[in-house]
VOPAGU-2260 file (C-alpha; in pm, 1 decimal, decimal comma):
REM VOPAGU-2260
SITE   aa  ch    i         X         Y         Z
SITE  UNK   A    0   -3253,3   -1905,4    -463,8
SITE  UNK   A    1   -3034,5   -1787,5    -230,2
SITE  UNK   A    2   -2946,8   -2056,0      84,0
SITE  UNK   A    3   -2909,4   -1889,8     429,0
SITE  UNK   A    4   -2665,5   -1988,4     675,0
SITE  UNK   A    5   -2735,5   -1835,6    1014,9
SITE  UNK   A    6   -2553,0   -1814,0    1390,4
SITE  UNK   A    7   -2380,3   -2148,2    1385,0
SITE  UNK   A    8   -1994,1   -2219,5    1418,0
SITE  UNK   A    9   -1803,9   -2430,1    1247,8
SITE  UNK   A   10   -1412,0   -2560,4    1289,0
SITE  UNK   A   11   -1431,2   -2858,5    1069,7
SITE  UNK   A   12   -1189,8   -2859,7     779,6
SITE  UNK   A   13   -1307,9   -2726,3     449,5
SITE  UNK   A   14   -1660,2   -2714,9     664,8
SITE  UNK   A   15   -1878,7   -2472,8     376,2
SITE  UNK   A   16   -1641,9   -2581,4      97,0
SITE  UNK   A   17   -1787,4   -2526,8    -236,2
SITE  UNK   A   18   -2071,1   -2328,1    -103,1
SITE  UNK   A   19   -2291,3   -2146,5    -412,7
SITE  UNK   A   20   -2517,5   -1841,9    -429,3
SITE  UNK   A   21   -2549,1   -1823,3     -31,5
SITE  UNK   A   22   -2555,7   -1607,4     253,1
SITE  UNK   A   23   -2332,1   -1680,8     577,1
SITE  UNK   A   24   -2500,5   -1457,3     865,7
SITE  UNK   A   25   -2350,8   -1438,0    1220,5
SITE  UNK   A   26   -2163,4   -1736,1    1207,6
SITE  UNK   A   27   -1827,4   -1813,3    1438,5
SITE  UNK   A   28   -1543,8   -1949,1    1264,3
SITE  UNK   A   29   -1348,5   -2153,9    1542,2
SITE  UNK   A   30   -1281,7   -2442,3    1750,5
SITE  UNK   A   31   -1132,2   -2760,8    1874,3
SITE  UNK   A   32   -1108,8   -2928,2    1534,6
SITE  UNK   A   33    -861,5   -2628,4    1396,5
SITE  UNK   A   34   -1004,6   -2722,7    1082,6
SITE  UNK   A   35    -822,0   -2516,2     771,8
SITE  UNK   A   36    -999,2   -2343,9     445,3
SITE  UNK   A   37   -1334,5   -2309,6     552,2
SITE  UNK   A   38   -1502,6   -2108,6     296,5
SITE  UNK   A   39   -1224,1   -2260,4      22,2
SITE  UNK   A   40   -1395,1   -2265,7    -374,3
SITE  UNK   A   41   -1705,2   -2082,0    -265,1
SITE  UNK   A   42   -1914,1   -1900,2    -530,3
SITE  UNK   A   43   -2128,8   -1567,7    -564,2
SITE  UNK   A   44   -2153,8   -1557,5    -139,2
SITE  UNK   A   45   -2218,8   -1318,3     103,5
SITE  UNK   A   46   -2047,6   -1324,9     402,6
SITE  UNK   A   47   -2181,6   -1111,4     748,6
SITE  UNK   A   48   -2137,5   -1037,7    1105,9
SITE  UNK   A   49   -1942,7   -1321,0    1133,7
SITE  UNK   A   50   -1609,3   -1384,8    1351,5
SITE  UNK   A   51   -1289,3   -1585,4    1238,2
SITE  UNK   A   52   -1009,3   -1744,6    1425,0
SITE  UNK   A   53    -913,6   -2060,2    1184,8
SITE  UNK   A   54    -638,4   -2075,7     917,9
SITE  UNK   A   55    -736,5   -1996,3     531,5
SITE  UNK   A   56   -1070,5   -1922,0     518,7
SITE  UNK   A   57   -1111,6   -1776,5     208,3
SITE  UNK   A   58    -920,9   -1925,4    -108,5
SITE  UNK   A   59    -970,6   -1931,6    -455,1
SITE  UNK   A   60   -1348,9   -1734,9    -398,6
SITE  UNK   A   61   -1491,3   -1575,5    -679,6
SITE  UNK   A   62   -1752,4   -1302,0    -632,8
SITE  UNK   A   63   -1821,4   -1220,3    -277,7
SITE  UNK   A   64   -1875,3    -981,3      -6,4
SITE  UNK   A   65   -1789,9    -991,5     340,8
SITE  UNK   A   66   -1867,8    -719,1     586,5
SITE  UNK   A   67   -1881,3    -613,9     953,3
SITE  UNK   A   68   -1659,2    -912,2    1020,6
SITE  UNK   A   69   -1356,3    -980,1    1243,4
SITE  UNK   A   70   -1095,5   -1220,2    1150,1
SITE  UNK   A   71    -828,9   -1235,0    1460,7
SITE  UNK   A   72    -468,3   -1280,0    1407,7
SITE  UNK   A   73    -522,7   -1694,6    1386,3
SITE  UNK   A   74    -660,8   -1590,0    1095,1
SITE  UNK   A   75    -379,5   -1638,1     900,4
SITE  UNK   A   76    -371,0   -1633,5     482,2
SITE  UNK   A   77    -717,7   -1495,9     538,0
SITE  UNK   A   78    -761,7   -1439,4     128,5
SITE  UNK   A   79    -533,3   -1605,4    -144,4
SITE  UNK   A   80    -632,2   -1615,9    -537,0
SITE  UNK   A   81   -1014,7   -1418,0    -452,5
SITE  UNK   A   82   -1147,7   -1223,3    -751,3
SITE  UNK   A   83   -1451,9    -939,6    -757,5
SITE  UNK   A   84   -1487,7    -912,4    -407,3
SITE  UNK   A   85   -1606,4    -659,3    -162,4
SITE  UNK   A   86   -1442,9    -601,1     194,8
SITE  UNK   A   87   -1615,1    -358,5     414,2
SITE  UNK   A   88   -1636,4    -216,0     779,7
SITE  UNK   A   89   -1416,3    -526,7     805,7
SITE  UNK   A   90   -1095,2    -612,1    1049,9
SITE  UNK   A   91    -821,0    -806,4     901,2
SITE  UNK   A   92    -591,0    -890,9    1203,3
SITE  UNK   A   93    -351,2   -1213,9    1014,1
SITE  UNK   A   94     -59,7   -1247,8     878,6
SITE  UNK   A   95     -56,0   -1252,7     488,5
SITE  UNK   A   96    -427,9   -1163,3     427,6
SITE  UNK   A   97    -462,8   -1070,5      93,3
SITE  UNK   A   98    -237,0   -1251,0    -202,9
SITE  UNK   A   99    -240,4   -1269,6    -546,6
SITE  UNK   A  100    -621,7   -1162,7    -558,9
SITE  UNK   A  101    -790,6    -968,9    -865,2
SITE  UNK   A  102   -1019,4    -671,6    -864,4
SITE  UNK   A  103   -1093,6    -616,1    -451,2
SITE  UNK   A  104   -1286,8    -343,9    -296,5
SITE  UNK   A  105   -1202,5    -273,1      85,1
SITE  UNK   A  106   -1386,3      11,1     242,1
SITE  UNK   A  107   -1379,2     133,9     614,7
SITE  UNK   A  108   -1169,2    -120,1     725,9
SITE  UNK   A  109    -921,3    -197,0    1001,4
SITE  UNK   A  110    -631,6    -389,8     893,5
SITE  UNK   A  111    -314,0    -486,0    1106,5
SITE  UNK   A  112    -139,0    -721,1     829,1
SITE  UNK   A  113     228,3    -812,8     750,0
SITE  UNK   A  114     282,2    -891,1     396,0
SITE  UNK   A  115     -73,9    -794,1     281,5
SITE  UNK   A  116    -140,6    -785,2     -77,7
SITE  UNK   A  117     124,6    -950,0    -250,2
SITE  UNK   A  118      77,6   -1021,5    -596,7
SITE  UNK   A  119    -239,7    -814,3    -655,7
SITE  UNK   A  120    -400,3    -603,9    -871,3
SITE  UNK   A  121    -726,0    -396,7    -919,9
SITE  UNK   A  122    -744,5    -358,4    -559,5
SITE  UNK   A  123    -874,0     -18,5    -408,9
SITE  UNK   A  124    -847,8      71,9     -33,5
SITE  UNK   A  125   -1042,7     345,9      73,0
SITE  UNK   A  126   -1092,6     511,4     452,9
SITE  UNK   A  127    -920,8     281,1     600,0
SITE  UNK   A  128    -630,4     224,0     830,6
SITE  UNK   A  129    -360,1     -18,5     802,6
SITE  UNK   A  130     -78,0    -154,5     973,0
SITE  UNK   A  131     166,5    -365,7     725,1
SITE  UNK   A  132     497,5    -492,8     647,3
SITE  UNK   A  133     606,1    -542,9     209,6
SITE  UNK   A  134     249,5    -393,5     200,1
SITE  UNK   A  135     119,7    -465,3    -180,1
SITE  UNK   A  136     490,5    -607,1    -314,5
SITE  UNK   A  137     461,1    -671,3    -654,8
SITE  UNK   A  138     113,8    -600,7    -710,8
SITE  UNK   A  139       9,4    -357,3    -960,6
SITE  UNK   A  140    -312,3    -104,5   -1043,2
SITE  UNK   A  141    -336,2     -24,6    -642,6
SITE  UNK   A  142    -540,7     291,3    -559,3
SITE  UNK   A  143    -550,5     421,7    -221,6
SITE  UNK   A  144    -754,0     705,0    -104,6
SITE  UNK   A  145    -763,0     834,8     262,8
SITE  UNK   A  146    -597,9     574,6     409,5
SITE  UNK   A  147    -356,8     563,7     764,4
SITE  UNK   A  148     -83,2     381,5     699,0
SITE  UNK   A  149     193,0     216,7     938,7
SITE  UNK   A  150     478,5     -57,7     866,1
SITE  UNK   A  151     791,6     -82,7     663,5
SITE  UNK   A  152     884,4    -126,8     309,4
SITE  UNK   A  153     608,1     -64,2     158,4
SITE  UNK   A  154     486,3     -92,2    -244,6
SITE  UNK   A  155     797,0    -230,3    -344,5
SITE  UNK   A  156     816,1    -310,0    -719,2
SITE  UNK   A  157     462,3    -179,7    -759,2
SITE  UNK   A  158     324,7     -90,6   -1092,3
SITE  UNK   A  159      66,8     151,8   -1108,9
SITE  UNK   A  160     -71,8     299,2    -836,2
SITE  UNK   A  161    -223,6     619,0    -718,4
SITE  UNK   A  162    -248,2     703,9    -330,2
SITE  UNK   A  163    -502,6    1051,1    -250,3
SITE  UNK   A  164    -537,9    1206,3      47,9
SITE  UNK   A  165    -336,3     970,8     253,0
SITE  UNK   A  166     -80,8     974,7     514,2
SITE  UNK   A  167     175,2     688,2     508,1
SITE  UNK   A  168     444,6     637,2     784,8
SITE  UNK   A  169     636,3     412,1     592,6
SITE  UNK   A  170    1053,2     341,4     562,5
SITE  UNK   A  171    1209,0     214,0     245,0
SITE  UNK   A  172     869,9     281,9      82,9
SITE  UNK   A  173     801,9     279,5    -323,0
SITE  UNK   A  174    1115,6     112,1    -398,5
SITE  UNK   A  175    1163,6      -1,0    -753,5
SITE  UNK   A  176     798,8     117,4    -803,8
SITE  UNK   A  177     693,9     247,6   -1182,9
SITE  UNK   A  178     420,1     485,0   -1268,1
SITE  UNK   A  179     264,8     620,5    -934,2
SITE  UNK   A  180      96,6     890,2    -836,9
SITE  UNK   A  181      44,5    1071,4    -560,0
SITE  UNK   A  182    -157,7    1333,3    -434,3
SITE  UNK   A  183    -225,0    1554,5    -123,6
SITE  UNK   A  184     -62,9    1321,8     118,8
SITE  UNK   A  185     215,8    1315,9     375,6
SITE  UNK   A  186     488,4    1072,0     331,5
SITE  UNK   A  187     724,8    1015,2     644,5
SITE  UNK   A  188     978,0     796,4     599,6
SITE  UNK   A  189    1392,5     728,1     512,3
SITE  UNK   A  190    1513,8     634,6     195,4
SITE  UNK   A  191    1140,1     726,2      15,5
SITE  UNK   A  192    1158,6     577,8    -353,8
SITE  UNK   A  193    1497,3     507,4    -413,3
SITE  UNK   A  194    1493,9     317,8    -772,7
SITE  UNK   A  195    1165,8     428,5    -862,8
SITE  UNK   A  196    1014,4     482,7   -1186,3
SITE  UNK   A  197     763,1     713,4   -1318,4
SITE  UNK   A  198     711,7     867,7    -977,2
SITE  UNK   A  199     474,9    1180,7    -919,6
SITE  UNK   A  200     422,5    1363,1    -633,9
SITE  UNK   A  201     139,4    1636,4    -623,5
SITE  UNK   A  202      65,1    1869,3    -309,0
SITE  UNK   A  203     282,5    1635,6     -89,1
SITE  UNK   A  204     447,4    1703,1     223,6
SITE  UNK   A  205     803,9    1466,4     238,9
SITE  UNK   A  206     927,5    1382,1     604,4
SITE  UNK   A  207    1315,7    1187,9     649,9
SITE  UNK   A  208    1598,1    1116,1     571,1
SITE  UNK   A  209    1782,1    1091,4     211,4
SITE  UNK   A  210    1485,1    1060,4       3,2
SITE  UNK   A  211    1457,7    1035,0    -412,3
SITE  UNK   A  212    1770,7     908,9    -516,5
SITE  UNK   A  213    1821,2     696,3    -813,9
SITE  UNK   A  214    1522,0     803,1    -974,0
SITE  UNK   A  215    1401,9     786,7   -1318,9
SITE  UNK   A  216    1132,7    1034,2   -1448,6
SITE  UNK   A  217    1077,7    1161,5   -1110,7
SITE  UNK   A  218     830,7    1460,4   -1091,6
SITE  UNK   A  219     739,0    1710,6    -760,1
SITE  UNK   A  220     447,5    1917,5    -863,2
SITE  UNK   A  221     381,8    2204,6    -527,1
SITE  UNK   A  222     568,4    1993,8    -287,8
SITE  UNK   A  223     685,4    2029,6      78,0
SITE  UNK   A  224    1008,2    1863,1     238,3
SITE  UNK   A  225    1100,1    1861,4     608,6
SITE  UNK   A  226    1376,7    1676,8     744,7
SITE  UNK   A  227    1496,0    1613,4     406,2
SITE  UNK   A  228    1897,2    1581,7     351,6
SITE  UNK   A  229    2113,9    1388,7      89,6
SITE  UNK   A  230    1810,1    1451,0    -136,6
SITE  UNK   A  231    1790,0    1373,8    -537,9
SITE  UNK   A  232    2086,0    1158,7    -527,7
SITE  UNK   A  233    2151,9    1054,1    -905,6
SITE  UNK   A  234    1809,4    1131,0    -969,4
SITE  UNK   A  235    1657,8    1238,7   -1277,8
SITE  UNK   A  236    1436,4    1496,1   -1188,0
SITE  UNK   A  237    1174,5    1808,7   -1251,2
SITE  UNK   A  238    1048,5    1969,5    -885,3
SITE  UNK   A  239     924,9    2259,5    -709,1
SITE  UNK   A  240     955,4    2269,8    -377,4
SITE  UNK   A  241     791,2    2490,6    -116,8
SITE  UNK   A  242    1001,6    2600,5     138,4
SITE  UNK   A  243    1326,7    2419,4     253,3
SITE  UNK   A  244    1537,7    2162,1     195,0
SITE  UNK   A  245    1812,6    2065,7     420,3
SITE  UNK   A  246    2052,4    1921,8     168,5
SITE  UNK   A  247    2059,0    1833,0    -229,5
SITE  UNK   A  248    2313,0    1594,8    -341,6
SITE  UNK   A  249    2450,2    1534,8    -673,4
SITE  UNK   A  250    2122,1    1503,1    -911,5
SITE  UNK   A  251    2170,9    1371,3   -1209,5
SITE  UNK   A  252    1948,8    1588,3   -1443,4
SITE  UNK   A  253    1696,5    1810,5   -1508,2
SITE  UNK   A  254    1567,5    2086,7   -1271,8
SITE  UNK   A  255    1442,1    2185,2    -872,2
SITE  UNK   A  256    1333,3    2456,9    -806,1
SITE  UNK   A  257    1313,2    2543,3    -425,9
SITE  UNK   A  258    1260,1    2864,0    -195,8
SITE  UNK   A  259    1567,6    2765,2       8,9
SITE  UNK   A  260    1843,0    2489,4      56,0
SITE  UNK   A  261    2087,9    2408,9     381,8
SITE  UNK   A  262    2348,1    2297,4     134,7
SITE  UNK   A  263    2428,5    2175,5    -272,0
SITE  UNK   A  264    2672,6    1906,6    -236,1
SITE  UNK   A  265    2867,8    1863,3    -527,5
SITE  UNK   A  266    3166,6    1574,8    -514,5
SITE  UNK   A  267    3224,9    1222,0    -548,2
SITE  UNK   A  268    3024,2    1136,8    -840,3
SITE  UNK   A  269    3017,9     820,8   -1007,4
SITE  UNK   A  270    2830,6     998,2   -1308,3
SITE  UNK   A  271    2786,4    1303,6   -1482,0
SITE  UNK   A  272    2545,3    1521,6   -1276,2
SITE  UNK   A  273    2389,4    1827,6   -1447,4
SITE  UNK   A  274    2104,2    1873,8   -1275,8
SITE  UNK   A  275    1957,8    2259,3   -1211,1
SITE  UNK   A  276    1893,8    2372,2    -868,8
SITE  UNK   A  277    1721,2    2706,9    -861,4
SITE  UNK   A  278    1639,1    2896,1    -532,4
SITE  UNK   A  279    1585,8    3249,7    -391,6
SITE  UNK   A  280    1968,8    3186,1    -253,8
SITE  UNK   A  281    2145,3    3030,9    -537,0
SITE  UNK   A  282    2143,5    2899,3    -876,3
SITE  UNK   A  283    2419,1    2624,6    -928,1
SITE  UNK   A  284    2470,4    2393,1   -1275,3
């Protein structure tokens, strides 16, 4: 039988600790006590409607939902060591929601974040918008699909992800990343990917500065850069490119292909580049 907990508040510490097979309905999370962890070892509950403003709310929870629920940015730590959960038409607004949680669901949800998702995996976020800082470091098995996406640094040292229909204004993103895909999504951004692994990129459009350098296995399948200079840097590297590229400099192997290029710099290496660049202007070894 399922116990229902309906339009009350409650800032007492650990207040629903522990709670089993239950529904929390319209309920405020706040007050003068300040009380910390209030939904802390809870079990197989449903959580809706409700409002947060208190400090850990949600650790070590195993099988849950919560939906059409706000947690404020005094929510901080919101979700640490969760597993088979459900987040929907939900918005996160503290510091450090998600971390080191298992097999998460987030749908339609508003998210404003720094450090969210740290040491994660199985987690899929889907037509949503999000606002981060180290968004998902070290976490691995991340899928994103239609998602807005603000902050810096983002998906460092990530391990298997795939991102669809997305647009992600993001510096220093997908450092030190392996296996990642891509798809039909704009990427604006310096520095994209230096380090990176694996790396795919499928009907992408790629906006800044120096991007792609140090690469291993790095693949651009249909792809368009603007703004793009100092590109494939050391890079190992198979691409074709639609349109232009401002500048390519010194890839380390394997082939681009590109309809035009501002300039092939050539000089300074550190290490034999042999890369070949193939375009309607010029073919250079």
């Amino acid at each position: 039988m399922t116990e229902k907990i309906i339009n009350q508040q409650f800032d007492q510490e650990r207040a629903l600790y522990n709670l089993t097979n239950a529904e929390v309905d319209s309920c405020t999370f706040a007050g003068p006590a300040d009380g910390e962890s209030a939904l802390k070892e809870t079990r197989n509950i449903r959580v809706k409607n409700c409002n947060f403003s208190l400090r850990y709310p949600l650790w070590h929870v195993k099988k849950f939902t919560l939906e059409n629920s706000k947690m404020n940015d005094l929510t901080r730590a919101a979700l640490w060591y969760c597993q088979d959960g459900k987040i929907i038409n939900s918005a996160l607004g503290g510091i450090k929601a998600v971390r080191e949680c298992k097999n998460i669901e987030i749908t339609n949800c508003d998210i404003n974040s720094s450090e969210f998702g740290w040491k994660s995996s199985k987690i899929s976020l889907i037509d949503s918008k999000i606002e981060s800082e180290y968004l998902f470091l070290d976490s691995k098995k991340i899928h994103l699909k239609n998602v807005q996406m603000k902050g810096k640094y983002s998906f460092q040292y990530v391990n298997q992800m795939l991102i669809e229909d997305s647009y992600l204004d993001t510096k220093d993103a997908f450092w030190h990343t392996k296996n990642v895909t891509v798809k039909n999504s704009v990427i604006k951004g310096e520095y994209l990917a230096w380090y990176s692994e694996g790396l795919t990129l499928i009907n992408c459009t790629i906006i800044g500065t120096q991007p792609l350098c140090y690469c291993k296995n790095l693949k651009l399948i249909n792809c368009t850069m603007i703004d793009c200079d100092l590109s494939f840097e050391y890079s190992d590297v198979k691409a074709t490119i639609n349109g232009h590229v401002d500048s390519i400099k010194n890839p380390k192997s394997g082939t681009i292909k590109v309809d035009s290029v501002g300039e092939i710099i050539d000089d300074s290496t550190v290490m034999n580049c042999k890369a070949k660049i193939f375009s309607s202007q010029i073919e250079k070894l």
